[in-house]
C-alpha positions in Angstrom: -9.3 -4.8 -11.4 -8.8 -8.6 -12.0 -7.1 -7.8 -15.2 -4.9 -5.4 -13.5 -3.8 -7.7 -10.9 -0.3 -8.8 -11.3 1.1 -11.1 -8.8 4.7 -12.0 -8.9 6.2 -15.0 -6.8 10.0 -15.1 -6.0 11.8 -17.1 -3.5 8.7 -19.2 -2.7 6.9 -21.8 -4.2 3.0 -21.3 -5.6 0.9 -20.4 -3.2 -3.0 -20.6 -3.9 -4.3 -19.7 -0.5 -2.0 -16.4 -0.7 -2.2 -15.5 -4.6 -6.2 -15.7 -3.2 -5.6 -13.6 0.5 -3.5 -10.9 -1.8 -6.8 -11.3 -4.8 -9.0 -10.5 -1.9 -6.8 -7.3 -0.4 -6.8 -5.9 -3.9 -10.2 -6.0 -4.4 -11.0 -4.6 -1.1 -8.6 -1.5 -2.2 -10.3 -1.4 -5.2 -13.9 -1.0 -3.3 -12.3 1.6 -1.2 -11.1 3.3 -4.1 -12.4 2.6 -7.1 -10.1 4.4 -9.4 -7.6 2.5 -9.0 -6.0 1.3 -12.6 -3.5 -1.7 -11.9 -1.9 -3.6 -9.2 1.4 -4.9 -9.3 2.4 -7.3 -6.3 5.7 -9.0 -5.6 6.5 -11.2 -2.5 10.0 -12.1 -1.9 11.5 -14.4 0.2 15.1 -13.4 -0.4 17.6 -15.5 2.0 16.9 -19.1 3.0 18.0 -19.8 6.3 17.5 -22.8 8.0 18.2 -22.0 11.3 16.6 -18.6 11.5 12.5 -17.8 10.2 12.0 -16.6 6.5 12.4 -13.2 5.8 9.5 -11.5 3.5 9.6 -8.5 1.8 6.4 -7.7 -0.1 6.1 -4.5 -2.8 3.0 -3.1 -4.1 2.9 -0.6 -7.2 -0.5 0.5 -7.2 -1.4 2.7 -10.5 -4.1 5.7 -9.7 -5.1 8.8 -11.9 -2.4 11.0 -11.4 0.5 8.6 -9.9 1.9 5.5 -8.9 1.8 4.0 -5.3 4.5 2.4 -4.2 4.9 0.2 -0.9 7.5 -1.6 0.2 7.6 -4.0 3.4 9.2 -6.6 5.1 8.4 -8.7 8.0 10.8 -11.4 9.4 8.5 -14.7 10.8 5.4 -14.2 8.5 4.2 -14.1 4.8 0.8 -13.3 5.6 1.7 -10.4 8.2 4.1 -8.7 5.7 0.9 -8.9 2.5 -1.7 -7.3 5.3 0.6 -4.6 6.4 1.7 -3.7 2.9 -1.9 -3.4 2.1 -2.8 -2.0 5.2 -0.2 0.9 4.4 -1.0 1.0 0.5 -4.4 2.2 1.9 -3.4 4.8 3.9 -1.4 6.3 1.0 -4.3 6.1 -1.1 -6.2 8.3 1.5 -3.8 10.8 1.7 -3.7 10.7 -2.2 -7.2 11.3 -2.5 -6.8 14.1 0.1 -4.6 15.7 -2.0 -6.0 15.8 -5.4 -9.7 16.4 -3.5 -7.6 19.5 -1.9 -9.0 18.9 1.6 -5.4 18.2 3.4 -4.4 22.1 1.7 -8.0 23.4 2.8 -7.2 22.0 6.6 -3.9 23.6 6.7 -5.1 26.5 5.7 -7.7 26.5 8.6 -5.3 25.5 11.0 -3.2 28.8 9.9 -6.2 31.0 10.0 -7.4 30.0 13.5 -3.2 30.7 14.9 -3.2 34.2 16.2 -1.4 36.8 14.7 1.5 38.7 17.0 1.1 42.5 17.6 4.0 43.8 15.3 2.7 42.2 12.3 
């Protein structure tokens, strides 16, 4: 996915040691799921106060057969915090995609409705 990687900087000057941390999330998605077809990221920084911490919001449109992933989150004292817990939360929508289009979240509710018993009048 290198070629796929997008990362988009606003707010905040260049960083190589977090264009590298967010290169190194994106792969690790990519090993956990390996059809994934792009990566968009965009780190914000949107107000500059001096007297209070930076505020970061980070977005993550992640293209996969079928869809688009979208993640949005913000954390208030750290960049690094808010790029993990995007990620972290990009994953877990991947799982449930792949849960869907496998069919295996449908199959366990169905289970789950078979095993309820069934009252007398019905």
């Amino acid at each position: 996915m290198p070629n796929q990687l997008q990362i988009t900087l606003h707010g905040l000057t260049r960083s190589e040691a977090l264009e590298e941390n967010i290169r190194r999330r994106a792969a690790r998605l990519e090993r956990f799921h390996g059809a994934i077809t792009s990566c968009r990221v965009v780190v914000e920084q949107p107000h500059h106060h001096r007297h209070q911490g930076g505020h970061f919001v980070v977005r993550l449109h992640i293209g996969v057969p079928g869809g688009e992933i979208v993640v949005n989150h913000d954390h208030s004292e750290d960049v690094y915090v808010a790029v993990r817990d995007a990620f972290d939360a990009a994953r877990r929508q991947i799982e449930d995609h792949v849960r869907r289009r496998d069919g295996s979240a449908k199959a366990h509710r169905i289970a789950r409705a078979a095993r309820k018993p069934r009252s007398a009048g019905q």
